[in-house]
N, C-alpha and C positions, 0 to 999 in steps of 0.2 A: 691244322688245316691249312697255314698260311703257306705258300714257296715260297714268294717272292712281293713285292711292293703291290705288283695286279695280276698275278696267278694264282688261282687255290684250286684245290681238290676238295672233293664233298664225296665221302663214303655215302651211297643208296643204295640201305638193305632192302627197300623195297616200293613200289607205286605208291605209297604215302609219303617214302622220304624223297621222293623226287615231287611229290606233289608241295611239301613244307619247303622245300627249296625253288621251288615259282611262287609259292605266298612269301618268301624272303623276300624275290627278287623284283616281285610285279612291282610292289610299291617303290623302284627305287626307279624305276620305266618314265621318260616324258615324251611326249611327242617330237618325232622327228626322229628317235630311238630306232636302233638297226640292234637285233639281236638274234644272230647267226646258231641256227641249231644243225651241229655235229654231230656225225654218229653212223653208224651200218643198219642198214633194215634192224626193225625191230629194239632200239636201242633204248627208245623212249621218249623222242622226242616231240611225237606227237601227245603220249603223257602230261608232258612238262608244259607242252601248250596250252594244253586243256584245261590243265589247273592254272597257270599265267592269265588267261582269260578270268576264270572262274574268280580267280582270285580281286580284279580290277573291274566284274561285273556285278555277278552273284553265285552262290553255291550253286542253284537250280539249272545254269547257263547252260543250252545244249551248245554243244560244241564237237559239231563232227570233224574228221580228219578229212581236210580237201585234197584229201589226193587225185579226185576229178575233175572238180571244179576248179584246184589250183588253189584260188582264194577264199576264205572268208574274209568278216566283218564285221564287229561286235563294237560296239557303243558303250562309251564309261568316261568318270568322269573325266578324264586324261584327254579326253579324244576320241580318235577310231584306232584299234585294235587290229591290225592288216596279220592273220594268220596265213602265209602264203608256202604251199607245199611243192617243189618244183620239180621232185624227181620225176616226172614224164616230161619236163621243157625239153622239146626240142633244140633251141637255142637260144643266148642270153637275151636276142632283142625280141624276140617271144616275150620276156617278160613286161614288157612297157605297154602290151595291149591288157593287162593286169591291172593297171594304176598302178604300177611300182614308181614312177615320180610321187606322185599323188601321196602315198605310201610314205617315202623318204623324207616329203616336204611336213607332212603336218601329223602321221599317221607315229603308233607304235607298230613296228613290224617284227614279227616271228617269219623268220626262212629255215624251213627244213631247206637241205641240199642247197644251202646257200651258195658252193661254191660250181654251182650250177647258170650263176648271174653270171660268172667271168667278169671283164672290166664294168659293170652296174653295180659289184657289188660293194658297198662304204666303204671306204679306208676306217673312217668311226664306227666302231661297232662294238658289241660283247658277244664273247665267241662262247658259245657251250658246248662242249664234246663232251658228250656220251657215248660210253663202252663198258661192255660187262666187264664184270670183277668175278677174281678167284673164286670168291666164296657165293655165286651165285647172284650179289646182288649186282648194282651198275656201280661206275665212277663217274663224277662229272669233275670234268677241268672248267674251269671258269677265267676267261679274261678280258684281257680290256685291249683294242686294239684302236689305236688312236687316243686322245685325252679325254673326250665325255663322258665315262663310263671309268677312268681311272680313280675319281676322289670319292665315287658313291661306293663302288665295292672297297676301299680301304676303310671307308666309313661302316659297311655292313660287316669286313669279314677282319676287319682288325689287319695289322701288321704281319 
């Protein structure tokens, strides 16, 4: 699984195993947490959200994809929970009528189309790119961009 000190790859044969992989990851989330969701329509990241929520609220949690509202907002004990979907932003400072300070400052945040923010978007962050795999299912890259998020996945995914 491991490539390198803070890159790995995670085979998902399928919406459970991307779903076991945001229960790995929720609990390693603190506030103030930037975690950059990668990937082409359809990839799974609004998946990966839903159970990242579910996982830091409860099983029951509805948890739509904002693709129109942009935001959600979900409450746990961590904090607030900032699920922000950008592919319709017009522009990056589009995103500050959001809360996305607000967001960065105290919030965990999930960004589809993260690199939709341009210069808003953290140097600190954890990047997750998803894309299908050969065999049907997806692959997630997992890294760590900047140090906050460097010694928690060496701690979850090992060496």
């Amino acid at each position: 699984m491991a490539e390198n000190k803070t890159s790995y790859s995670v085979d998902l044969a399928d919406e459970a195993a991307t779903a076991r992989l945001a229960d790995r990851l929720a609990p390693l989330a603190r506030p103030g947490d930037v975690i950059a969701l990668e990937g082409d329509l359809g990839a799974g990241k609004t998946s990966f959200a839903r159970a990242f929520v579910r996982a830091l609220t409860h099983a029951a949690e509805e948890v739509p994809s904002p693709t129109f509202t942009l935001a959600q907002l979900y409450e746990c004990e961590a904090g607030t929970i900032w699920h922000f979907d950008l592919y319709r932003l017009e522009k990056p400072d589009d995103a500050l009528e959001l809360g996305l300070e607000e967001a960065f400052a105290d919030g965990i945040s999930l960004i589809e189309w993260p690199e939709r923010l341009g210069p808003w978007l953290p140097r600190d962050r954890l990047i997750l790119r998803l894309s299908a795999a050969a065999d049907g299912g997806r692959r997630a890259e997992i890294g760590a961009a900047g140090p906050g998020w460097r010694q928690r996945l060496k701690e979850s995914f090992g060496e």
